[in-house]
N, C-alpha and C positions, 0 to 999 in steps of 0.2 A: 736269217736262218730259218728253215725250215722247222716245223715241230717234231718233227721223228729225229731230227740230229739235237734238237736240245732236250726233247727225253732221254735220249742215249748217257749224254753228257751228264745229264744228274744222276743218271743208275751208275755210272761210270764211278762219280765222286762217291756218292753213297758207296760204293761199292768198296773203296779205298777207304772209308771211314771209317769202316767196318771189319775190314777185313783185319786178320790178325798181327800184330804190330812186333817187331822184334823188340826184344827184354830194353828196359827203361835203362838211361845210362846213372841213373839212380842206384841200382845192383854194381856196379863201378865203384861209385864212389861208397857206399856202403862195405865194399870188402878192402878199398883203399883208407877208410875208417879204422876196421877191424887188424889191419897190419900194424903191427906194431907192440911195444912193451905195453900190458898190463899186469895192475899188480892188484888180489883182493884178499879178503880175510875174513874168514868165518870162525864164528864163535859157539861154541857148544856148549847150553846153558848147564852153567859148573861144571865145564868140564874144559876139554882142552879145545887149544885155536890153532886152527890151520890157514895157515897162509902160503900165496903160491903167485908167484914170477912169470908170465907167461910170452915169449917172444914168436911173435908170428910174421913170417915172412911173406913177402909177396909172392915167392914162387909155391908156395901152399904148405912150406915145412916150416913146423914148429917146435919151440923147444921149451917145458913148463918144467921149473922146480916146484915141488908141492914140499913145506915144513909142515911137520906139527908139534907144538909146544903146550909144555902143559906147567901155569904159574911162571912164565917166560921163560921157561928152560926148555932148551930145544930136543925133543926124545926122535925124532929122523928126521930123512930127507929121502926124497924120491925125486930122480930127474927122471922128465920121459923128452922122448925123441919122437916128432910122427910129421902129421899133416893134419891140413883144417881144410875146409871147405865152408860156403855160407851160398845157402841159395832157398826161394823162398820163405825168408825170413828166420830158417833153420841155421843153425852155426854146427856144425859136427868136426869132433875132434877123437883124431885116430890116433891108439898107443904103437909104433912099431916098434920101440925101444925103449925097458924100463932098465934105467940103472946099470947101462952096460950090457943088456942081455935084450938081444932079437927075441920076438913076441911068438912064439911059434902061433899061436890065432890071434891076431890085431883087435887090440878093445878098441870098439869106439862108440862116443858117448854123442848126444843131440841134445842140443839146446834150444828152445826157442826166445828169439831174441824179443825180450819187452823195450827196452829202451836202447838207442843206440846213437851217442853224438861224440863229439871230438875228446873228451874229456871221462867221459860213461860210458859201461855198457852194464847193463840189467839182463840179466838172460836166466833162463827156469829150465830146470831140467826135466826132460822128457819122461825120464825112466823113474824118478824118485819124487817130481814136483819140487824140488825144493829153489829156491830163489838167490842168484849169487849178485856180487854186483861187483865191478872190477874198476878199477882208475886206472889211465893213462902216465906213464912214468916214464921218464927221458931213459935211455937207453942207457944211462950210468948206474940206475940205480940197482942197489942191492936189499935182496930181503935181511931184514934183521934179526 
């Protein structure tokens, strides 16, 4: 081989090694993680707990009961209806429907994910900083 064809050849490879790579099939299996039932619970020091059901589907709608209870007596219930999304490590979840009633302006909120495995997910909320953590729950289950 000549040297000008295997100079080519290495700018070629470089070239492919460098150059920019379609999204890792890791973002797959990350929002093939994120479908599915979670359930979390948040505690408001001396005050009341909120707990919320969250079922996300693979075609991107989801459906979240949110309770709050205060001394285990349950004072409401909010169901929303919407979609989710997750991309660069952001999880965003949009309200189109609270409680029966279309959103006339869609809330939606962003999360950025800290931890995220078969069992967990950790995520902190963009707008308030606060820190949630959800578990994984078979599809039977019911908030109490």
């Amino acid at each position: 081989m000549n040297l000008a064809f295997r100079f080519t050849v290495v700018l070629w490879l470089a070239w492919l090694r460098l150059s920019p790579q379609p999204p890792a099939a890791a973002a797959e299996s990350e929002i093939e993680l994120l479908a599915g039932f979670w359930y979390g619970e948040n505690q408001e020091e001396g005050r009341s707990t909120r707990r919320w059901l969250v079922e996300r589907r693979m075609d991107g709608t989801q459906r979240i009961t949110f309770r709050t209870y205060l001394n285990n007596v349950r004072l409401d219930e909010e169901v929303t209806e919407g979609t989710w999304q997750y991309r660069d490590g952001v999880y965003y979840s949009t309200y189109l429907v609270v409680d029966g009633i279309k959103e006339t302006i869609p809330r939606q909120n962003s999360y950025a994910v800290v931890t995220l495995n078969k069992s967990e997910m950790t995520y902190r909320s963009q707008k308030t900083g606060y820190l949630f953590t959800m578990k994984r729950v078979d599809p039977g289950f019911r908030l109490p």
